[in-house]
C-alpha positions in Angstrom: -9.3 -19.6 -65.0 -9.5 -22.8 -63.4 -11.1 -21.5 -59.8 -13.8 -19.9 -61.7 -14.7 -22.5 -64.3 -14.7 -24.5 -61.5 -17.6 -22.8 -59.9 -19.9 -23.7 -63.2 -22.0 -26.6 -61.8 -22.7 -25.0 -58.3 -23.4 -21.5 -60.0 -26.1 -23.5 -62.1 -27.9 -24.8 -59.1 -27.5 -22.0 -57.4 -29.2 -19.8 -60.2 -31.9 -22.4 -60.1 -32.7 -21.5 -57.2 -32.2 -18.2 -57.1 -34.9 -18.5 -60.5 -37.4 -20.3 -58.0 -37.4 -18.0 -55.2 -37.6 -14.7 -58.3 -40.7 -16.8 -59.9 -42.4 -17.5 -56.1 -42.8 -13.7 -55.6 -43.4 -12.7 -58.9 -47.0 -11.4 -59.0 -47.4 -11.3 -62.7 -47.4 -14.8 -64.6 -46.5 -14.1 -67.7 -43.6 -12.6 -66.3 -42.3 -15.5 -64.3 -42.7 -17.9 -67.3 -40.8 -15.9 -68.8 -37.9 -16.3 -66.0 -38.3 -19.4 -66.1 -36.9 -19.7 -69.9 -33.9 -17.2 -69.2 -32.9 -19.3 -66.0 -33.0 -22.8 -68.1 -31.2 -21.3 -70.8 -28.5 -19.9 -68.1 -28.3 -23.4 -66.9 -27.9 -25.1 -70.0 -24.9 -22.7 -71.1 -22.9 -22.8 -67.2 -23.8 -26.8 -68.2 -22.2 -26.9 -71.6 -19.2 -24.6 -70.3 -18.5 -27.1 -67.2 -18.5 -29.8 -69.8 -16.0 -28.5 -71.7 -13.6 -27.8 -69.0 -14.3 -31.7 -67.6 -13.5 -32.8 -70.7 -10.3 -30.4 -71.8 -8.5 -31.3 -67.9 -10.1 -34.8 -68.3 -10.9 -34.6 -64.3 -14.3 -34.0 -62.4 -15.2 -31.3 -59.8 -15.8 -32.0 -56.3 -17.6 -29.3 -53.7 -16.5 -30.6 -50.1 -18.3 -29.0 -47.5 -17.3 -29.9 -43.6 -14.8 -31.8 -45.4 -17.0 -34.0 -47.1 -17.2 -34.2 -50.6 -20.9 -33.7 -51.4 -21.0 -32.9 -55.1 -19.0 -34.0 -57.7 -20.0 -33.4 -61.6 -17.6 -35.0 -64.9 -17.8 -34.9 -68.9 -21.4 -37.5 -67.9 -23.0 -35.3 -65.3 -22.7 -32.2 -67.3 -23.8 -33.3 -70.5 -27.1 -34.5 -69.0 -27.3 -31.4 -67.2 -27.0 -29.1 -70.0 -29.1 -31.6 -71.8 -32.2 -31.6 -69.1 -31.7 -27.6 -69.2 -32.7 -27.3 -72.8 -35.4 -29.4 -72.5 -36.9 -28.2 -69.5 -37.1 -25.0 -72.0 -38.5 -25.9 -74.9 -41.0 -27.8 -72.8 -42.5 -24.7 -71.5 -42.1 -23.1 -74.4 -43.7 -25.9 -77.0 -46.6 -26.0 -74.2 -47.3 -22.3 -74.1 -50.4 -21.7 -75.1 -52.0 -24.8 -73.2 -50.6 -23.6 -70.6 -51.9 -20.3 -70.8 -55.3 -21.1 -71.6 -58.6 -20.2 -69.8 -57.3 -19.0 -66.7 -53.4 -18.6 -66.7 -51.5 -21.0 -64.2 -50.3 -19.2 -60.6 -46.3 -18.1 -60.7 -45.5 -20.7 -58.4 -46.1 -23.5 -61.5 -42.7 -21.5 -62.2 -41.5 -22.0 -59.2 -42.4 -25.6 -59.1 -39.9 -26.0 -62.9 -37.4 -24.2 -61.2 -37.2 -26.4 -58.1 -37.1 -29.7 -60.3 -34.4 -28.6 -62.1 -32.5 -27.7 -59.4 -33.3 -30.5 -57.8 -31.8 -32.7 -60.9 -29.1 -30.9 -61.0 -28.4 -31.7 -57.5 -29.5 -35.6 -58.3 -27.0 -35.7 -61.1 -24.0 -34.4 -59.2 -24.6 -36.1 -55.7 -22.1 -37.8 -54.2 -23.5 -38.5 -50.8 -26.4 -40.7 -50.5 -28.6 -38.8 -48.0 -28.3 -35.5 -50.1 -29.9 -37.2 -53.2 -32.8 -38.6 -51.1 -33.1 -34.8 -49.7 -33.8 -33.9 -53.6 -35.2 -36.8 -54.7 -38.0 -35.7 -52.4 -37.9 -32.3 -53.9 -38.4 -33.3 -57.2 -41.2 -35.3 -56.2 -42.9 -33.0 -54.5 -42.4 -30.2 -57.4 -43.0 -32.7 -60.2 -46.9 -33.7 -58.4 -47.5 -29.6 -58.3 -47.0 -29.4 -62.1 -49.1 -32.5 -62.9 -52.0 -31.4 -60.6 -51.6 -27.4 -62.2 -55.2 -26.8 -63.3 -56.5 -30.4 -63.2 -59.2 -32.2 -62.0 -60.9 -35.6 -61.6 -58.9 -38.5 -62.9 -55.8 -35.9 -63.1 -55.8 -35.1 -59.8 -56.2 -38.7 -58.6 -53.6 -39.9 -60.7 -51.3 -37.3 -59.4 -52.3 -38.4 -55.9 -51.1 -41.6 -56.8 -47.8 -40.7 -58.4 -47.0 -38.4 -54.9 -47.9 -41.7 -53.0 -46.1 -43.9 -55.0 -43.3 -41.6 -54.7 -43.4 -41.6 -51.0 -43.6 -45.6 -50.6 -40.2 -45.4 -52.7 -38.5 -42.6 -50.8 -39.5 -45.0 -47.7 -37.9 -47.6 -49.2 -34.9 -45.6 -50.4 -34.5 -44.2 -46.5 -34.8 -47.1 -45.3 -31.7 -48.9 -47.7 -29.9 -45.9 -46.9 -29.8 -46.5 -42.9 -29.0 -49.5 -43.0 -26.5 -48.9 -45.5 -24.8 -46.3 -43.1 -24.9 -49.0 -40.9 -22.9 -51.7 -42.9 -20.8 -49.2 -43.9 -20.0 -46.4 -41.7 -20.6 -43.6 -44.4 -22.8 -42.5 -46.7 -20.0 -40.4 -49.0 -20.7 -42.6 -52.7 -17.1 -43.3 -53.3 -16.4 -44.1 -49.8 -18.7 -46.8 -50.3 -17.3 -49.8 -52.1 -14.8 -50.8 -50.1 -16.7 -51.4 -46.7 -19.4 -52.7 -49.0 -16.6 -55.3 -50.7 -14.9 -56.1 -47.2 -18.8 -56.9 -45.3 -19.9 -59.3 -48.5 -16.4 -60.6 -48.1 -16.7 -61.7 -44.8 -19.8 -63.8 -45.6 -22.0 -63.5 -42.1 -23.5 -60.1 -43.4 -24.4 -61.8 -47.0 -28.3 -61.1 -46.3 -28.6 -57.6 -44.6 -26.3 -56.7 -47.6 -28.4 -57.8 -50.3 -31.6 -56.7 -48.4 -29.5 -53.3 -48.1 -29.0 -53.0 -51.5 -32.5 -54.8 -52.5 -34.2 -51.5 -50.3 -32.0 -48.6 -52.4 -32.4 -50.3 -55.9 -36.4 -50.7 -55.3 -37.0 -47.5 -53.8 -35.4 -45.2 -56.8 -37.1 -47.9 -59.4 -40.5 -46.9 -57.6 -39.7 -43.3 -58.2 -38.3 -43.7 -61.7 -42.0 -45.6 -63.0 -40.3 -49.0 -63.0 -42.1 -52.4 -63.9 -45.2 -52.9 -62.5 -45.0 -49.4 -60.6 -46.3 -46.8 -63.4 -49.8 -47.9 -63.7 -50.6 -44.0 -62.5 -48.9 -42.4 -65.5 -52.3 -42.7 -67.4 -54.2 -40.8 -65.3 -51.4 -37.9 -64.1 -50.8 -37.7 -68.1 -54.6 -37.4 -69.2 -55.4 -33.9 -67.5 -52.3 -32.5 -67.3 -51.4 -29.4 -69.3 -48.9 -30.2 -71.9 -45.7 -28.6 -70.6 -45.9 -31.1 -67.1 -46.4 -34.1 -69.7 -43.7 -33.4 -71.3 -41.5 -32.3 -68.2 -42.5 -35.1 -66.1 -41.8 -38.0 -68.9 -38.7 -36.5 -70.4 -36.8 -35.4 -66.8 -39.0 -35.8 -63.8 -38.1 -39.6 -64.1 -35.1 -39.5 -64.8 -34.0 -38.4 -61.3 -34.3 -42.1 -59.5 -32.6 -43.3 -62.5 -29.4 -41.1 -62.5 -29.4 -41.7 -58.2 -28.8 -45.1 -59.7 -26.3 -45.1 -62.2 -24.5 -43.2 -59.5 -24.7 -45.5 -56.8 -24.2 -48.4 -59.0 -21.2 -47.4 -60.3 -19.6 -45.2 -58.0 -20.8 -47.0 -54.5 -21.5 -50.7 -55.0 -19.3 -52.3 -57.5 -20.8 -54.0 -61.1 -19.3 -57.3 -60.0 -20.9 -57.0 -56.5 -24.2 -56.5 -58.1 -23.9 -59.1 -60.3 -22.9 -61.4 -57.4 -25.9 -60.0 -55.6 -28.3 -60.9 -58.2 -29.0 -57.3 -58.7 -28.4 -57.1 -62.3 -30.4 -59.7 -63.4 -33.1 -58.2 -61.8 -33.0 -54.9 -63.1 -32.4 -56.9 -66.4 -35.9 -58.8 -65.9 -37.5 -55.7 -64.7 -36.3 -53.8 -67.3 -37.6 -56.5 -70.1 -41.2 -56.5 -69.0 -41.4 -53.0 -68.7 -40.6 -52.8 -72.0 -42.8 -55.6 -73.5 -45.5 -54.6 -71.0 -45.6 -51.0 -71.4 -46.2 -51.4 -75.3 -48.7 -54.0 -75.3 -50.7 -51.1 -72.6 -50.2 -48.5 -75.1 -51.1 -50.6 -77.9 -54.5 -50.7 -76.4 -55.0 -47.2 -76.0 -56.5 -44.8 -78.4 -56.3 -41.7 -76.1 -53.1 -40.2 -77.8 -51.6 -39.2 -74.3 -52.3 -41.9 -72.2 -50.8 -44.2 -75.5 -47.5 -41.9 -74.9 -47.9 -42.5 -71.2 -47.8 -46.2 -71.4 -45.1 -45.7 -73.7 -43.1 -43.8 -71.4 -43.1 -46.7 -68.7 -41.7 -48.9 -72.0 -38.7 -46.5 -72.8 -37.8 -46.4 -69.1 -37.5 -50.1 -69.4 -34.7 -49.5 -71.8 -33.1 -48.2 -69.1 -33.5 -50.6 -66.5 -32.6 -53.2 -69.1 -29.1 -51.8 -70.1 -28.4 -51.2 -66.2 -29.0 -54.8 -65.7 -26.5 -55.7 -68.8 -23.9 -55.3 -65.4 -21.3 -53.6 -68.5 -19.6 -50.4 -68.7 -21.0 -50.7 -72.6 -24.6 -51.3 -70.7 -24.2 -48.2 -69.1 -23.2 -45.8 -71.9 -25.7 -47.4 -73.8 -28.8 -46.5 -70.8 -27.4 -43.1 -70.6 -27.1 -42.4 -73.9 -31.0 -43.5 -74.1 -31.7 -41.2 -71.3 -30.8 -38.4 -73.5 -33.2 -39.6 -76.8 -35.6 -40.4 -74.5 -35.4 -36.6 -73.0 -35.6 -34.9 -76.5 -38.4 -37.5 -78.0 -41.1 -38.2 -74.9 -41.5 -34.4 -74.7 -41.4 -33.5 -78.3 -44.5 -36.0 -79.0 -46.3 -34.8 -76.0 -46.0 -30.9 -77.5 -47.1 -32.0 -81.0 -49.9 -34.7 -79.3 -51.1 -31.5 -77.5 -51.1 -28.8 -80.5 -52.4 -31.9 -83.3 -55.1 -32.0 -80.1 -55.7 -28.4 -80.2 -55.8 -27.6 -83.8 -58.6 -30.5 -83.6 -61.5 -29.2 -81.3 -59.3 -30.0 -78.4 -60.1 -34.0 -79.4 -57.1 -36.6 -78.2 -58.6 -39.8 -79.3 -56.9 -41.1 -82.8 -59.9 -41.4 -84.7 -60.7 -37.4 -84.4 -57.1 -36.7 -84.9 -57.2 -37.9 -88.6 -55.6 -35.1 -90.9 -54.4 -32.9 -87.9 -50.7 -33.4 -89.7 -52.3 -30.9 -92.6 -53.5 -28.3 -89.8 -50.2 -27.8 -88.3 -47.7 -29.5 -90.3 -45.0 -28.7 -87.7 -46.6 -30.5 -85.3 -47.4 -33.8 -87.6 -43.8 -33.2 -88.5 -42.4 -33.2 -85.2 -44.8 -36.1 -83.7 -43.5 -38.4 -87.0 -40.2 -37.7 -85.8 -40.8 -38.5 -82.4 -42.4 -41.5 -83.5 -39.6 -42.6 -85.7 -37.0 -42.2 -83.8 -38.4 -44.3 -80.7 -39.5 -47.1 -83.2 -35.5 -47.2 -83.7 -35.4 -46.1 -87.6 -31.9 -45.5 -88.8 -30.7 -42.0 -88.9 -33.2 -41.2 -85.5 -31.6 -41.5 -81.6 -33.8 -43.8 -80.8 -31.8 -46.5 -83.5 -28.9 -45.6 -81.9 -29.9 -46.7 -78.5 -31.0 -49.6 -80.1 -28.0 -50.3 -81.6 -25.5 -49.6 -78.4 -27.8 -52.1 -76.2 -27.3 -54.7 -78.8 -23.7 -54.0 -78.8 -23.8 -54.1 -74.9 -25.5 -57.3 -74.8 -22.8 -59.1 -77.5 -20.3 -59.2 -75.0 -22.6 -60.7 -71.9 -24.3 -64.0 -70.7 -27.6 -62.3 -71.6 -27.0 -61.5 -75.6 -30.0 -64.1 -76.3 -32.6 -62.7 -74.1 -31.6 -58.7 -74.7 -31.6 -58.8 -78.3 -35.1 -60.7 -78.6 -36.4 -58.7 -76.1 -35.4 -55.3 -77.8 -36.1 -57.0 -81.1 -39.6 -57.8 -79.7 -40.1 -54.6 -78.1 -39.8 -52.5 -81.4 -42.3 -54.7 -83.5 -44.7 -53.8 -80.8 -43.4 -50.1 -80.6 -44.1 -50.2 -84.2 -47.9 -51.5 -84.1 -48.9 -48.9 -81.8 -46.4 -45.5 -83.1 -47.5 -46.4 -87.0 -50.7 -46.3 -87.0 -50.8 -43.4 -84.9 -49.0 -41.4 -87.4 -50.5 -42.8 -90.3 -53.8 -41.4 -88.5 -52.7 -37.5 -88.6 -51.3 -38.1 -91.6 -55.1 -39.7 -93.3 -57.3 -36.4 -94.4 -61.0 -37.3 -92.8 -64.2 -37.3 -94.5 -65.4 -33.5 -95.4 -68.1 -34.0 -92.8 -65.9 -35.5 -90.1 -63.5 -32.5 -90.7 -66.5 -30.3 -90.9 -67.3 -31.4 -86.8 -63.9 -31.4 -86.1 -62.9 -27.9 -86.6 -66.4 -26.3 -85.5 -65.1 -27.0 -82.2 -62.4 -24.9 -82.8 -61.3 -21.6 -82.0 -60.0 -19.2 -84.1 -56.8 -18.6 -81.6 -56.5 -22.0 -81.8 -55.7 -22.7 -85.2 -53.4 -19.7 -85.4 -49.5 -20.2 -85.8 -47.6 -21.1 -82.8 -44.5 -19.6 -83.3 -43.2 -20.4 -79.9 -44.4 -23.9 -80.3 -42.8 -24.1 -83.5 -39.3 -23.3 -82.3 -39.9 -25.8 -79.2 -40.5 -28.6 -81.4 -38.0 -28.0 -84.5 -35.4 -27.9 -81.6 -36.0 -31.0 -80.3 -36.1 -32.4 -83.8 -32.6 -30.8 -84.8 -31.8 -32.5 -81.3 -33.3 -36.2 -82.6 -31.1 -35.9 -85.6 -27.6 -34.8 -84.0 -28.0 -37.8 -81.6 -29.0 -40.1 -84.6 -25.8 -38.9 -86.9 -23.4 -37.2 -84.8 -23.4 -39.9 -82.1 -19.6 -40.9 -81.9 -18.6 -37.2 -79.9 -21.3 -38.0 -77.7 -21.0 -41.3 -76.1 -17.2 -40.1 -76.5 -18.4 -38.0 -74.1 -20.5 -40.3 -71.6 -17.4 -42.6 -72.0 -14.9 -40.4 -70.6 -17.6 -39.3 -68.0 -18.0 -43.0 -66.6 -14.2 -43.7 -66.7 -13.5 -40.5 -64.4 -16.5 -42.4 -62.5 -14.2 -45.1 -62.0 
């Protein structure tokens, strides 16, 4: 049982990409987006299966190949996996009928999903440096096909941009890495830290070291929309179609980040970091991001670009908990990369059908009373809302709550806890009166202009829609209740990490 239980994590990749090269020669759409859902739902269950094994044998799964060991997937890795799966589902699914409207995206947008989640699978069980650059590269590439998918103007520029931006931080990441191979011999994660410990023991190699380590760190921040790098989430977001909103905020960015977590904890050493400076930085990163991305999307009144902005704010989270330098930090950024997975997307699939059930209108003020033509939608967007304010009962509290934790126990309790204190006042001032705007019934004539620009397909049920986003609100309430299993979970994953 074990030899084939084993086999899980690769089979998941592998059916991936089988899915990808199926959806590339597809000739009928409909037909491929279709694929597309069967493949993510395979993935998620060979996901969910691998976890349970990891966490049964309390051990991890390493694929050597040439005798190097250049996968390796725990309790941590599958539970993201499984988690990024489902998502990448219900993300096409809650964007279905965007996506199929006017003229019908080609089969390769399929191919496109298919490739970045292969490629995040890949990213979350790397364990050799140059093979997560490989699909780091991948995902970048696929993730700036599914933002420029029937878009034009601003869209297409700000996709531009994110695909350049990219590129200066894979150039950075490349270049860390070879000098990194330099220091160190190797380029095998585990094989890391001790060649790492021995060259900033021996004192002479103190600044190639931390310039080593300054190159990795900034190039996957680049790619992950770090502080000040995400001013071209706007503009991707504005045109996109719904399904790429919510696939690039809720798991295209989240591929730098788990490179990260990996190398941080597995390859360099928390205390190393800490010596280094590292961690304060990614603490200070991390804080303005999150003050900076909220005061941005408090000034917007374009619904997506507001959840843009606030996307480069969540991701500061992240960063934040990272630089905490804790094991605690790190459940607790981790555990937010999950609520942050089920909420981005689930208010970018209600923003898009509260847009379409209003003449296709995304700015606040012609989104009054769109709650009472879809109340699914106004439902699911509340949640979303909710939960990233921090309310108790919501996953976004919870994050809340484990940084705060995290911080107790550190040299930075002070700063964290005004910071995240800080940072959800501001969440507040822009998420409230967005929802209290759906949720206002307009003047007769206001609604009167508002629906003539509506369709009659338009304003029909969404039933896929409807399952996408009552999903990912079930999924916003098990993480806000049933949290204990789950950072049981991510704890055992970062202890076999160890």
């Amino acid at each position: 049982m074990g030899t084939w239980m084993e086999a899980l994590p690769i089979a998941s990749i592998l059916l991936a990409l089988s899915g990808a090269l199926v959806t590339g020669v597809v000739n009928e759409v409909r037909r491929a987006y279709h694929l597309a859902l069967w493949v993510s739902g395979g993935v998620a269950v060979l996901s969910l299966l691998a976890m349970l094994y990891t966490l049964r044998f309390d051990t991890g799964i390493g694929y050597a190949i040439g005798g190097r060991s250049l996968l390796w997937v725990g309790p941590l890795q599958a539970l993201l996996a499984m988690a990024f799966a489902m998502v990448m589902a219900v993300s096409l699914a809650g964007g279905r009928r965007d996506l199929f409207r006017d003229v019908p995206p080609h089969s390769f947008y399929f191919t496109a999903t298919e490739l970045l989640e292969a490629a995040l699978l890949v990213l979350l069980y790397a364990n050799e440096a140059f093979v997560g650059y490989v699909f780091l590269e991948v995902a970048a590439i696929s993730t700036s096909i599914l933002m420029m998918a029937k878009g034009s103007g601003p869209n297409f520029i700000g996709s531009i941009r994110y695909l350049f931006m990219s590129f200066v931080g894979s150039g950075l990441f490349l270049l860390g890495l070879a000098f990194l191979n330099g220091l160190a011999g190797t380029l095998l994660i585990p094989d890391l830290e001790g060649p790492i410990s021995r060259v900033y023991e021996a004192g002479i190699w103190y600044v190639p070291l931390a310039v080593t380590v300054a190159l990795v760190i900034a190039g996957l921040g680049i790619k992950s929309a770090m502080f000040p790098f995400y001013l071209w989430l706007p503009d991707a977001h504005a045109g996109a179609t719904t399904s790429s909103s919510a696939l690039t905020s809720g798991l295209a960015l989240k591929g730098g980040v788990v490179m990260l977590i990996t190398l941080m904890y597995k390859g360099f050493s928390l205390e190393l970091l800490a010596d280094l400076g590292v961690t304060d930085v990614l603490l200070l990163v991390g804080a303005l991001g999150m003050i900076s991305g909220a005061l941005a999307a408090m000034r917007e009144r374009d619904v997506k670009r507001m959840l843009a902005f606030s996307t480069a704010g969540q991701m500061g989270y992240i960063f934040m908990g990272l630089g905490l330098g804790t094991t605690a930090g790190m459940v607790a950024s981790c555990f937010h990369i999950l609520v942050h997975a089920c909420c981005k997307p689930l208010l970018f699939v209600c923003a898009g059908r509260l847009s379409d059930v209003s003449g296709h209108h995304r700015s606040l003020q012609n989104l009054r009373g769109s709650a009472y033509r879809d109340l699914v939608a106004g439902v699911g967007f509340t949640v979303g809302a909710l939960s990233m304010i921090g309310i108790p009962m919501f996953g976004g509290f919870v994050s809340k709550l484990y940084f705060s934790t995290a911080a107790i126990s550190t040299n930075r309790t002070t700063l964290t806890l005004l910071t995240i204190a800080l940072a959800t006042v501001l969440n507040a001032l822009y998420y409230v009166p967005a929802v209290l705007a759906i949720w206002e019934r307009p003047a007769a004539e206001d609604e009167a202009y508002i629906i003539a620009d509506n369709v009659a397909d338009e304003i029909r049920r969404d039933r896929s829609f409807e399952a996408a986003a009552l999903l990912l609100i079930l999924s916003i309430f098990v993480l806000g209740i049933f949290y204990h299993p789950i950072t049981d979970i991510l704890n055992a994953g970062v202890r076999l990490m160890q």
